[in-house]
C-alpha positions in Angstrom: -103.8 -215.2 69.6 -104.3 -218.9 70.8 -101.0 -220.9 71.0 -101.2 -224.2 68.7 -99.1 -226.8 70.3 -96.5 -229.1 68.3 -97.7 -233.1 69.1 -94.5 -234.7 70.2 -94.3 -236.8 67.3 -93.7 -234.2 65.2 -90.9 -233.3 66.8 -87.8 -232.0 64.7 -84.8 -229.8 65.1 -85.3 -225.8 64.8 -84.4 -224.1 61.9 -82.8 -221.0 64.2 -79.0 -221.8 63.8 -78.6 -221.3 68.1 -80.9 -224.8 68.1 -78.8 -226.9 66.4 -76.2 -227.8 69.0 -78.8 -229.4 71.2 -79.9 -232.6 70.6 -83.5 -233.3 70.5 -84.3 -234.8 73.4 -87.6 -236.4 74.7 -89.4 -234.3 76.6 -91.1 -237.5 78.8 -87.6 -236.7 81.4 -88.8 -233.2 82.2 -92.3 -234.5 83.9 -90.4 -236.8 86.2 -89.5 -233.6 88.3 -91.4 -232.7 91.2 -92.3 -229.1 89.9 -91.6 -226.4 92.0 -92.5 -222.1 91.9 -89.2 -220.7 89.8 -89.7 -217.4 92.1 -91.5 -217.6 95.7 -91.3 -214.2 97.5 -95.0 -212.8 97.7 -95.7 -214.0 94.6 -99.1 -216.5 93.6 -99.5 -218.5 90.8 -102.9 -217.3 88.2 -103.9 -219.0 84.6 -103.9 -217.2 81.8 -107.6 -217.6 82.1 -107.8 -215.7 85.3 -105.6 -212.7 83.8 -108.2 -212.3 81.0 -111.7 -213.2 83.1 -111.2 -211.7 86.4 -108.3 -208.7 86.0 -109.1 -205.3 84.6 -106.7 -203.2 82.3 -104.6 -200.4 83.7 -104.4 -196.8 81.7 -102.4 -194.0 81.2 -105.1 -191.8 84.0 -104.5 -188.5 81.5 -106.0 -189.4 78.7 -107.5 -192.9 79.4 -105.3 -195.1 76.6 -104.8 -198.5 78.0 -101.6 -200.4 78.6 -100.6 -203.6 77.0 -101.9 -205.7 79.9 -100.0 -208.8 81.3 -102.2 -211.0 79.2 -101.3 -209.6 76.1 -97.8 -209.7 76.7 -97.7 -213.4 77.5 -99.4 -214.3 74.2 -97.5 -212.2 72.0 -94.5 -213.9 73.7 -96.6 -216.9 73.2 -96.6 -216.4 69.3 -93.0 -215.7 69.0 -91.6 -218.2 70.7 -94.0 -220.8 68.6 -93.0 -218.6 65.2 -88.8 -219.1 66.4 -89.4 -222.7 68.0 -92.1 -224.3 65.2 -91.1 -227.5 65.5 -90.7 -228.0 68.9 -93.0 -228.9 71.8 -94.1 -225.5 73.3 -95.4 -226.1 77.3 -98.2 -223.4 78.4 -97.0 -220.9 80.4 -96.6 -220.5 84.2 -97.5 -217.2 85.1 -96.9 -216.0 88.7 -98.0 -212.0 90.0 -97.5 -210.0 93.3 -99.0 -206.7 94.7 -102.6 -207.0 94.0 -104.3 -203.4 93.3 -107.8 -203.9 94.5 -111.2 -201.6 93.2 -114.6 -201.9 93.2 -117.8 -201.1 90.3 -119.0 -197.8 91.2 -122.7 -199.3 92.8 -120.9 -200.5 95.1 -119.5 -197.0 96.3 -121.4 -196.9 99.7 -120.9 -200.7 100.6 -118.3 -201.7 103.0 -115.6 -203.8 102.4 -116.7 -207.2 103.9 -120.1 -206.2 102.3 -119.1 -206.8 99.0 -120.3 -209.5 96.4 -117.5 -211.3 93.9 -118.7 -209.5 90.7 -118.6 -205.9 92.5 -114.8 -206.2 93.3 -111.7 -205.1 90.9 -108.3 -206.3 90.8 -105.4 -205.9 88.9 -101.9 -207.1 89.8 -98.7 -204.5 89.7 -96.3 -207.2 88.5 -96.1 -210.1 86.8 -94.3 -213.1 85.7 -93.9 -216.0 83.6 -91.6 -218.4 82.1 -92.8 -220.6 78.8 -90.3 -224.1 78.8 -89.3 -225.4 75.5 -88.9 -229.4 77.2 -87.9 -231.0 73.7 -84.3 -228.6 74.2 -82.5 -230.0 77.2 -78.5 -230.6 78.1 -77.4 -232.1 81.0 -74.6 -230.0 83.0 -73.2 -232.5 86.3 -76.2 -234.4 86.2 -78.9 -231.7 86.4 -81.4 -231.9 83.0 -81.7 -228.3 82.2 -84.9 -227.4 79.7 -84.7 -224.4 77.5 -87.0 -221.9 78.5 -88.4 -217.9 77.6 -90.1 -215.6 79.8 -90.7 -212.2 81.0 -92.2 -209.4 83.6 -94.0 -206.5 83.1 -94.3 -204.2 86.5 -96.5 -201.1 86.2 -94.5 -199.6 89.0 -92.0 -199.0 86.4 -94.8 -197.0 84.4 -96.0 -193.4 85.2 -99.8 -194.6 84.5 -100.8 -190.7 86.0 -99.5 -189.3 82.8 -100.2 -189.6 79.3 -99.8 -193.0 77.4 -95.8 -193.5 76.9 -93.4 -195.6 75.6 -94.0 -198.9 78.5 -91.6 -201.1 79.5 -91.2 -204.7 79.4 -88.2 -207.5 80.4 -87.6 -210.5 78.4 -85.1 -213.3 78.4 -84.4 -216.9 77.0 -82.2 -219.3 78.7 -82.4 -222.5 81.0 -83.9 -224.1 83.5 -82.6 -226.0 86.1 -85.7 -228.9 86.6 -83.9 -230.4 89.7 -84.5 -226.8 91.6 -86.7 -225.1 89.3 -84.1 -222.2 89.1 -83.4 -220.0 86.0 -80.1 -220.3 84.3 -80.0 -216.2 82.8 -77.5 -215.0 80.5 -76.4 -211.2 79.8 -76.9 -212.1 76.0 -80.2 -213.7 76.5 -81.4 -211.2 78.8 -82.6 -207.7 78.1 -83.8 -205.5 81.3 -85.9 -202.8 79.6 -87.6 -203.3 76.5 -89.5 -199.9 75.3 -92.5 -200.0 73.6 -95.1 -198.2 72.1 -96.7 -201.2 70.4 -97.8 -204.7 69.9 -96.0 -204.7 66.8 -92.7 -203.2 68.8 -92.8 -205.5 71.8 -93.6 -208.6 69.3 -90.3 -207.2 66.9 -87.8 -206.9 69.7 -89.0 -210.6 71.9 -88.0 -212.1 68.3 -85.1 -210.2 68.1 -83.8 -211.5 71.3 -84.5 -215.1 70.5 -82.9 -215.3 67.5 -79.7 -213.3 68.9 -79.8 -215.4 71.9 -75.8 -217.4 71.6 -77.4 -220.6 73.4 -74.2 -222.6 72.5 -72.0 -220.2 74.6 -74.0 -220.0 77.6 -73.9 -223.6 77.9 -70.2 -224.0 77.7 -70.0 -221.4 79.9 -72.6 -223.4 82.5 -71.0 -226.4 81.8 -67.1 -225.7 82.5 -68.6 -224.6 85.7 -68.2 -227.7 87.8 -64.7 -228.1 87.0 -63.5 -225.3 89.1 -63.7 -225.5 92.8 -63.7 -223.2 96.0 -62.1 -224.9 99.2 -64.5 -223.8 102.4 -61.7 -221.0 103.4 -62.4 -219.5 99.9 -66.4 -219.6 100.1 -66.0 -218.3 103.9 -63.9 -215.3 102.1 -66.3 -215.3 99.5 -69.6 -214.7 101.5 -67.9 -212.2 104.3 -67.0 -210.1 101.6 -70.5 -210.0 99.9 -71.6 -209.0 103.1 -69.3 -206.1 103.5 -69.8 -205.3 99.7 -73.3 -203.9 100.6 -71.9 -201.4 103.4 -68.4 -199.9 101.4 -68.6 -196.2 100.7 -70.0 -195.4 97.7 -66.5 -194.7 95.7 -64.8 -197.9 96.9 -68.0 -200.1 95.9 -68.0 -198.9 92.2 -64.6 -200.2 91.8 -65.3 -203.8 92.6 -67.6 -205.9 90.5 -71.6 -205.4 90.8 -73.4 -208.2 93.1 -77.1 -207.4 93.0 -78.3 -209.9 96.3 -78.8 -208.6 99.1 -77.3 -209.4 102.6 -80.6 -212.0 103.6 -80.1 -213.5 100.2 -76.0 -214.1 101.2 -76.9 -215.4 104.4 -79.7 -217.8 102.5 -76.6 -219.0 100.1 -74.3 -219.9 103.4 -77.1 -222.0 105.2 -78.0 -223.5 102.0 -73.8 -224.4 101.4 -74.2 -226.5 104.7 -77.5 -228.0 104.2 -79.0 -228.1 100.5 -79.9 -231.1 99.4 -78.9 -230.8 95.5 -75.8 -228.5 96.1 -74.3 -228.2 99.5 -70.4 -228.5 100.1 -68.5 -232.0 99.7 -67.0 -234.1 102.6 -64.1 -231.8 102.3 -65.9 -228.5 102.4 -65.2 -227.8 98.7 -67.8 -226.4 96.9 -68.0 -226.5 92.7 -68.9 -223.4 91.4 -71.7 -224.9 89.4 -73.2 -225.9 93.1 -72.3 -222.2 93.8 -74.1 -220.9 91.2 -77.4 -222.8 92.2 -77.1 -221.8 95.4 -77.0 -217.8 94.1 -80.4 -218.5 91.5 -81.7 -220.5 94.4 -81.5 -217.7 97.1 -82.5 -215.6 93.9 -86.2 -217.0 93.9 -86.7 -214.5 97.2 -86.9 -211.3 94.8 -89.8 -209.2 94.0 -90.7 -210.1 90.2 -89.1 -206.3 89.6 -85.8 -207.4 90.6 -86.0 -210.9 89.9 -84.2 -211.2 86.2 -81.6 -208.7 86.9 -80.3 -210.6 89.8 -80.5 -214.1 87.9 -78.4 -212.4 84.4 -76.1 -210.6 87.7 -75.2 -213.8 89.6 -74.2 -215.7 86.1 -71.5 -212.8 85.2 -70.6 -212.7 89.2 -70.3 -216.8 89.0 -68.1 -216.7 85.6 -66.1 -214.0 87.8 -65.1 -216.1 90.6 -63.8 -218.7 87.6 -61.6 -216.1 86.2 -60.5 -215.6 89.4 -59.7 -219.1 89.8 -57.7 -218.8 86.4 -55.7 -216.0 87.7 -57.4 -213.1 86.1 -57.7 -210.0 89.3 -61.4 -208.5 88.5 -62.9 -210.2 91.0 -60.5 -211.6 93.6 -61.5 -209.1 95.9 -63.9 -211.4 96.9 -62.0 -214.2 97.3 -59.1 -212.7 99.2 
């Protein structure tokens, strides 16, 4: 299930009709960016190589079937992506995992924990991530390159592994990076939250699915009409005092108003980061583009656990395109901005 790489010269435009509003650009502009983690909270980075060598397989505990392990799922994402994307240059994947689950070989029962030797230990990691850029796709939106990219998570705290095997769960999206800040540009269309499984043959059917569905053309005139709509610093005040609230409203009043998945440290991230971010802070004025806005939401994004991670990132892109309807004159949102 090795992934066979496309040499640069080779490179042509993809058959899949979504591809053929981007112009092929060379890929030699991506690797001039400093690259940074697309999610930090607890998270490390592994290889691929590590996943396989040094991580055993979870099971279903009742009957001992194993689980599609995080390896797996990256190379069958691998495959699909190099099946829809054949003619373009396919990076290898950056693969980051949290929450370590930690076991030892059963000689090593009476040994203590300082005692024991490297090939006597077990590890497995709860959750995982990775994203897999596609560098010959790229568009530039207010002078950020953005790179096409895929990617997904897999978090066995969303499984019942005490049972018997089950249908298991996986999340997969396409959509763009941003290489100035490394953040993930997520649509709803190129998104999905839960894909259920029962097979290699399943998960492989549905990632495909989801690529070739993906409307890559809308989401990037959606990101791109972005910086044309502005919030003056009274607005963003309003704006980030009323996401703060938004987390305390009773229940019945909160389901009313529009859904904002960050949490109140992640709003107070976004309001330093408006007075002091490098890329996308607030103008001489105080006004604030809404594509800077964004950037600042999938930038105080990268503090999620990988479980929460892709919802937020698809969340913050509706709540962004809100605030622009807002601006236009439609009410769904304006309670955040009044």
């Amino acid at each position: 299930m090795e992934l066979q790489l496309i040499p640069k010269n080779e490179l042509q435009l993809n058959s899949v009709k979504t591809t053929s509003i981007i112009e092929n650009n060379s890929a030699s502009s991506i690797s001039e960016y400093k690259q940074k983690p697309f999610i930090e909270a607890n998270t490390k980075e592994v290889s691929l190589r590590e996943l396989k060598q040094d991580c055993i397989i979870p099971v279903f505990s009742k009957d001992n079937e194993k689980t599609i392990a995080h390896q797996e799922f990256i190379e069958i994402a691998q495959n699909c992506i190099s099946s829809v994307y054949q003619h373009h240059t396919i990076d290898m994947p950056e693969i980051r995992v949290s929450h370590q689950i930690k076991g030892r070989v059963p000689s090593a029962i009476h040994k203590s924990a300082k005692d024991l030797l490297g090939h006597e230990r077990t590890q497995y990691f709860e959750r995982m991530t990775f994203i897999i850029r596609i560098p010959s796709i790229t568009e530039d939106i207010n002078g950020n390159i953005l790179s096409l990219i895929a990617g997904g998570v897999r978090a066995y705290n969303h499984e019942n592994l005490y049972s018997k095997k089950s249908i298991e769960k996986f999340k997969f999206f396409i959509g763009f990076q941003n290489m100035v800040c490394c953040n993930l540009c997520i649509s709803t269309d190129g998104f999905s939250s839960e894909m259920r499984v029962s097979s290699y043959g399943e998960l492989k059917q549905q990632i495909v699915e989801l690529l070739k569905s993906y409307q890559m053309k809308k989401h990037l005139q959606q990101m791109q009409e972005l910086p044309n709509y502005n919030l003056s610093e009274r607005q963003f005040a309003q704006l980030i005092g009323r996401s703060r609230l938004y987390h305390y409203l009773p229940k019945k009043e909160k389901q009313a108003l529009p859904e904002l998945l960050l949490n109140d440290g992640q709003i107070s991230t976004i309001a330093k980061d408006y007075c002091q971010d490098e890329s996308f802070c607030r103008n001489e004025e105080g006004n604030i583009n809404l594509w800077n806005v964004y950037n600042l939401f999938t930038s105080a994004n990268k503090s999620s656990y990988i479980d929460t991670f892709l919802d937020r990132n698809a969340n913050v892109f509706d709540f962004t395109n809100g605030l622009k309807s807002t601006l236009n004159g439609d009410s769904g949102y304006s309670w955040f901005l009044s």
